[in-house]
C-alpha positions as CSV (number, residue, x, y, z in Angstrom):
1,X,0.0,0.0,0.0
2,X,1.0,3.3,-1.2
3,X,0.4,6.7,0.3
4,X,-2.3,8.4,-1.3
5,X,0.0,11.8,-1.6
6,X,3.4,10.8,-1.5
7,X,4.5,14.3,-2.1
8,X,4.8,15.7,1.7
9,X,7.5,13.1,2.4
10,X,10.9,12.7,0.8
11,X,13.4,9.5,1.7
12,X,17.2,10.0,2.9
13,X,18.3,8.7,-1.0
14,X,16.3,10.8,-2.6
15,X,17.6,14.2,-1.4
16,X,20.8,12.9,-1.3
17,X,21.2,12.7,-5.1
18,X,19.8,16.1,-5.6
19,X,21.5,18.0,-2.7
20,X,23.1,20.1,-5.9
21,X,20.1,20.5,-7.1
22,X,19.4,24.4,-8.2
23,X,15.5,23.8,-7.2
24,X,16.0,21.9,-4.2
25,X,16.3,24.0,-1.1
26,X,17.1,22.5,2.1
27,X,15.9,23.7,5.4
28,X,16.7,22.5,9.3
29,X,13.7,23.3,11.0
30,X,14.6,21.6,14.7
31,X,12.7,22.3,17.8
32,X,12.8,22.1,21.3
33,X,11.0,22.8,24.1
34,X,12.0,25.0,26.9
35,X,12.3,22.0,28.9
36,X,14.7,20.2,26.8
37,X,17.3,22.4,27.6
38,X,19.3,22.1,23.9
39,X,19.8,25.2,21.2
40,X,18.2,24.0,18.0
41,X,19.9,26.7,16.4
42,X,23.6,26.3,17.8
43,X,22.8,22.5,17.0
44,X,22.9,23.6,13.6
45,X,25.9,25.5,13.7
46,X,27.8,22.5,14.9
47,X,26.5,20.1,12.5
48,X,24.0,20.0,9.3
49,X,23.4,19.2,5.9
50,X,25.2,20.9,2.8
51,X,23.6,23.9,2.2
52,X,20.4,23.7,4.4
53,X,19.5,27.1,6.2
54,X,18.3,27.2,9.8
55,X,14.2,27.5,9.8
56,X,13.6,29.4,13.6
57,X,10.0,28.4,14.5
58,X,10.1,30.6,17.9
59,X,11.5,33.7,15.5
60,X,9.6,33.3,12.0
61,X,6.2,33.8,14.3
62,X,3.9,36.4,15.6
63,X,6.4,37.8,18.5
64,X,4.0,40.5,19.6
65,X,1.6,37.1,21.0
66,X,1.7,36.1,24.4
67,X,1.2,32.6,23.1
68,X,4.2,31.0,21.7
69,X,5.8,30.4,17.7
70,X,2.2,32.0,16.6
71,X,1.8,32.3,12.9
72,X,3.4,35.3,11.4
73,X,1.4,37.7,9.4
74,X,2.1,37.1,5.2
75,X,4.3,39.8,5.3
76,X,6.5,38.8,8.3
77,X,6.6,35.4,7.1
78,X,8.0,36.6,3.2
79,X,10.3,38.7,4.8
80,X,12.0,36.3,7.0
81,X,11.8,33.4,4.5
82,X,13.3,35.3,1.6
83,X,16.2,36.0,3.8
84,X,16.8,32.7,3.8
85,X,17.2,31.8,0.1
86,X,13.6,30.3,0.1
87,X,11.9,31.4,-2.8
88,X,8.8,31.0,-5.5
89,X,9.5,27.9,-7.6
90,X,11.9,26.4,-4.6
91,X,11.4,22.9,-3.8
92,X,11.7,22.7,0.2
93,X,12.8,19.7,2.2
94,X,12.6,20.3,5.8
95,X,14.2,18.1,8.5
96,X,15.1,18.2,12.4
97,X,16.7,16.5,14.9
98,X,13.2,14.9,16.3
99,X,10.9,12.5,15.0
100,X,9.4,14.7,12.6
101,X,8.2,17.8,15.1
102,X,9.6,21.1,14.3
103,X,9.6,19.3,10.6
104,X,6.3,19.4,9.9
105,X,5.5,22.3,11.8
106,X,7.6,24.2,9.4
107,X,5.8,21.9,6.1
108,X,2.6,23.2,7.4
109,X,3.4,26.9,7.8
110,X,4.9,26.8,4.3
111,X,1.5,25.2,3.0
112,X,-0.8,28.0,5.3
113,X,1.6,30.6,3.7
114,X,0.0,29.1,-0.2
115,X,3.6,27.5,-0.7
116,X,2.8,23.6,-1.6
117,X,5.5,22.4,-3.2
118,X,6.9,21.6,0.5
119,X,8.4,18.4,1.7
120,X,9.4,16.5,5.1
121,X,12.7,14.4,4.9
122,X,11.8,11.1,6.4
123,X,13.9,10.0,9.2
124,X,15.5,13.5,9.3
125,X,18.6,14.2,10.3
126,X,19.2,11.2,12.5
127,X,18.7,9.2,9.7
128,X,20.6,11.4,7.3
129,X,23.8,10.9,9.6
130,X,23.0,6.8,10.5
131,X,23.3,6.1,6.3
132,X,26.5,8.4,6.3
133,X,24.9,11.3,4.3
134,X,27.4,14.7,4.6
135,X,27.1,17.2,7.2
136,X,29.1,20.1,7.9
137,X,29.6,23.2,9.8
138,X,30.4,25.9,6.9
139,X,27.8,28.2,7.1
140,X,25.4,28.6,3.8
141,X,25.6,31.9,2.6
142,X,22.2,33.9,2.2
143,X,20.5,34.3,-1.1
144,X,17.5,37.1,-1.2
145,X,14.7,34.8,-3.0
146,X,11.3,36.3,-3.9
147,X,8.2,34.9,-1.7
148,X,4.8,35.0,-2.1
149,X,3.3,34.6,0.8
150,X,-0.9,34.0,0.7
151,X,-2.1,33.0,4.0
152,X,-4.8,29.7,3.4
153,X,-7.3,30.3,5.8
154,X,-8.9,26.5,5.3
155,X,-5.6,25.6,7.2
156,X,-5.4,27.6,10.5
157,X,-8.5,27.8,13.3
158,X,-8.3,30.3,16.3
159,X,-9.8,29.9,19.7
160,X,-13.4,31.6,18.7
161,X,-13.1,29.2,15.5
162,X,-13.0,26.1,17.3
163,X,-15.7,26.9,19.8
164,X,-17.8,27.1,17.2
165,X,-16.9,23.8,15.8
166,X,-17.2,22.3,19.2
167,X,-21.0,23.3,18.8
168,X,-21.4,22.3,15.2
169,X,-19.1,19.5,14.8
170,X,-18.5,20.4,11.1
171,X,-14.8,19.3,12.0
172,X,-13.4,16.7,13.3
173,X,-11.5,17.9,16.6
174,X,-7.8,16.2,17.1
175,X,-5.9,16.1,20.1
176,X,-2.2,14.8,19.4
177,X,-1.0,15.2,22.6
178,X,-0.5,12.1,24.7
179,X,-3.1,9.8,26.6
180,X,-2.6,11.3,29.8
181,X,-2.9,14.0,29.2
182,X,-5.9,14.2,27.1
183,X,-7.3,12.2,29.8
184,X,-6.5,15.3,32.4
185,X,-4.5,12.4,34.4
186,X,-1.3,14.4,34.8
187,X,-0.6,18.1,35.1
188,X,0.2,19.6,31.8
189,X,4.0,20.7,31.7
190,X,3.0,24.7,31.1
191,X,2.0,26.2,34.6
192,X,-1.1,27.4,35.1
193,X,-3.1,25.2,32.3
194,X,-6.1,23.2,33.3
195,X,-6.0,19.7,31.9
196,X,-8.2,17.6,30.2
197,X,-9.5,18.0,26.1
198,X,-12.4,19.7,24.4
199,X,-15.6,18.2,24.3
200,X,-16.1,15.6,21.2
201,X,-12.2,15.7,20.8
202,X,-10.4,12.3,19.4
203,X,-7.4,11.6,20.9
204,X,-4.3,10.6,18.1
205,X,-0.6,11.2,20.1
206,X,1.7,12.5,17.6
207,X,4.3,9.2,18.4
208,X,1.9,6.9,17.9
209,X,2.4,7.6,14.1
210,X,6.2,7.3,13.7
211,X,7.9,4.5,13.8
212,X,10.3,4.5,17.2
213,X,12.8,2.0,15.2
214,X,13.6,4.6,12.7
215,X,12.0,7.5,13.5
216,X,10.5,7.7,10.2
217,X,6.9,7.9,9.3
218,X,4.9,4.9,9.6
219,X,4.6,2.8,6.5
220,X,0.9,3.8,4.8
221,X,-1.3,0.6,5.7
222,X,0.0,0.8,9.7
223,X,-0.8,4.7,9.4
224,X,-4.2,4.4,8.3
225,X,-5.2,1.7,10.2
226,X,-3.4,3.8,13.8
227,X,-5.9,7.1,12.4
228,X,-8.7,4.8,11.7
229,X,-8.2,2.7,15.3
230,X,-8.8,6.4,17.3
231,X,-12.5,6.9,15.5
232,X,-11.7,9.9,13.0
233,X,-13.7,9.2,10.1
234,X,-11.2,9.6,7.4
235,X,-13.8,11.5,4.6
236,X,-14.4,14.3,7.6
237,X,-12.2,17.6,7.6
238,X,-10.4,17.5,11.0
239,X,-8.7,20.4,13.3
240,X,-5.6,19.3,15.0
241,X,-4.5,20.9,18.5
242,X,-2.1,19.7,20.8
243,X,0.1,21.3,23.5
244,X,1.2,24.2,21.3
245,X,0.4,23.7,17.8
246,X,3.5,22.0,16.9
247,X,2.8,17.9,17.5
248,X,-0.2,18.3,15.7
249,X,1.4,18.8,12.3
250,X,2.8,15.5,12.8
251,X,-1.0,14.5,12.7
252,X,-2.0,17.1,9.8
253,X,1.3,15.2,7.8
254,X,0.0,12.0,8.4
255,X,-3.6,12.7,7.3
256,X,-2.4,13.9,4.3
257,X,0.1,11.2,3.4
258,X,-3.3,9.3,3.7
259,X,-5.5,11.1,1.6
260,X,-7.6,12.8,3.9
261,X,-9.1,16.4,3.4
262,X,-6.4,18.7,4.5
263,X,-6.5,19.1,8.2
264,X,-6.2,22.6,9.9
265,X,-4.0,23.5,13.3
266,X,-5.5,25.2,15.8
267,X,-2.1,27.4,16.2
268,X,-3.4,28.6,20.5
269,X,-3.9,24.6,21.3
270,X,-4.0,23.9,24.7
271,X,-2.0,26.5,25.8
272,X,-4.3,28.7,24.8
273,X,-7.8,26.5,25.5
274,X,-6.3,25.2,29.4
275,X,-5.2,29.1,30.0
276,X,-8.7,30.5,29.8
277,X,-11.2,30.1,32.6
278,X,-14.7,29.8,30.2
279,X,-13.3,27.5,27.9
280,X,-15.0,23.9,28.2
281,X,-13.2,21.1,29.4
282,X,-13.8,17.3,29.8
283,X,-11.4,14.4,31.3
284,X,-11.3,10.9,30.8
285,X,-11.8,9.3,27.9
């Protein structure tokens, strides 16, 4: 079994034989939380692949929000991009140093920004380095590129935008964080969030849809059969939401590797739904 849009997901061998390529752009889009305690971007100093340009999720974002790596405006998010050598008619692989996190966080602002020719490397840069693919330290010079950024609304939902779906159900709510969470079993790791999920929500944790052997995405018959095993009906438009709008592009990847209609991210997720005191909230199952 195939997936039904291979396009989102590139292999180690394939961007390895067109890392000269003058259409192929490469971009390290790594990303930690505060917790973790490691510099994505000094990581890439240190070490990454020929010619890739450092992708800054907490910096390409709306700054002036107290909620954090917001989207950007358009014009923010052309800016910063074209400073980076990413352009109109650029092919973009993005990888990190996760299992596909700040990856496809990255893919999907790239796609909300109207730019679809966007790819995930699969495996990233762990697997890059296992198969004995270069990496270096010389820095990659910058390359103004024009963008066009057009923000796809069908692709983002905000707070007020998923009460109302909560109401209507005309989407399919996704949580990807993990079971415990969603269950409101353990505190969530931001202070001051209550815990639990939104009403109606299904819960699908981001890891349960990568492979922990490789780190890659899982093959396409195990992946639809894991989205199809936490009740989303496949044919349904879904929003996913998960601690802070990052996990749950691993879950927007995977529904499209599958087929599915293209999901949105709520970009406030729980930080933004546990922070507020009217917000409804449910635990257990």
């Amino acid at each position: 079994m195939d997936y039904a849009r291979p396009d989102a997901l590139v292999s180690t061998s394939w961007l390895a034989s067109r890392l000269d390529a003058p259409d192929v752009r490469v971009v390290d889009g790594s990303f930690y939380l505060p917790a973790q305690k490691r510099n994505p971007r000094q990581e890439y100093v240190n070490q990454h692949i020929p010619g890739a340009v450092f992708f800054d999720i907490d910096e390409i974002a709306d700054t002036s929000s107290p909620l954090p790596h917001m989207l950007p405006s358009p014009e923010k998010f052309s800016a910063r991009v074209r400073k980076l050598g990413l352009g109109d008619g650029s092919k973009i692989v993005v990888y990190d140093t996760t299992p596909m996190l700040g990856a496809t966080r990255v893919w999907w602002m790239f796609r909300a920004m109207g730019h679809k020719d966007v790819s995930v490397l699969d495996g990233g840069l762990t697997k890059w380095m296992a198969e004995g693919h270069p990496v270096t330290d010389d820095p990659t010079p910058p390359r103004d590129r024009h963008f066009t950024a057009r923000l796809d609304n069908t692709l983002v939902r905000s707070l007020d935008d998923v009460r109302g779906l909560i109401d209507s159900r005309r989407e399919q709510i996704v949580d990807a964080r993990a079971a415990n969470r969603f269950r409101g079993e353990v505190p969530e790791p931001r202070p001051g969030l209550r815990s639990g999920h939104m009403p109606g929500a299904f819960n699908l944790p981001y890891n349960d849809l990568i492979d922990p052997a490789s780190g890659t995405m899982l093959a396409a018959d195990k992946l639809a059969a894991r989205i199809a095993a936490s009740g989303i009906d496949p044919a349904k438009k879904v929003t996913a939401s998960c601690g802070s709008g990052v996990s749950a592009c691993v879950v927007a990847l995977a529904l499209y590797l599958t087929g599915a209609p293209e999901a949105a991210i709520y970009d406030g997720s729980w930080t933004e739904w546990g922070g507020h005191a009217d917000t409804p909230i449910v635990t257990g199952p």
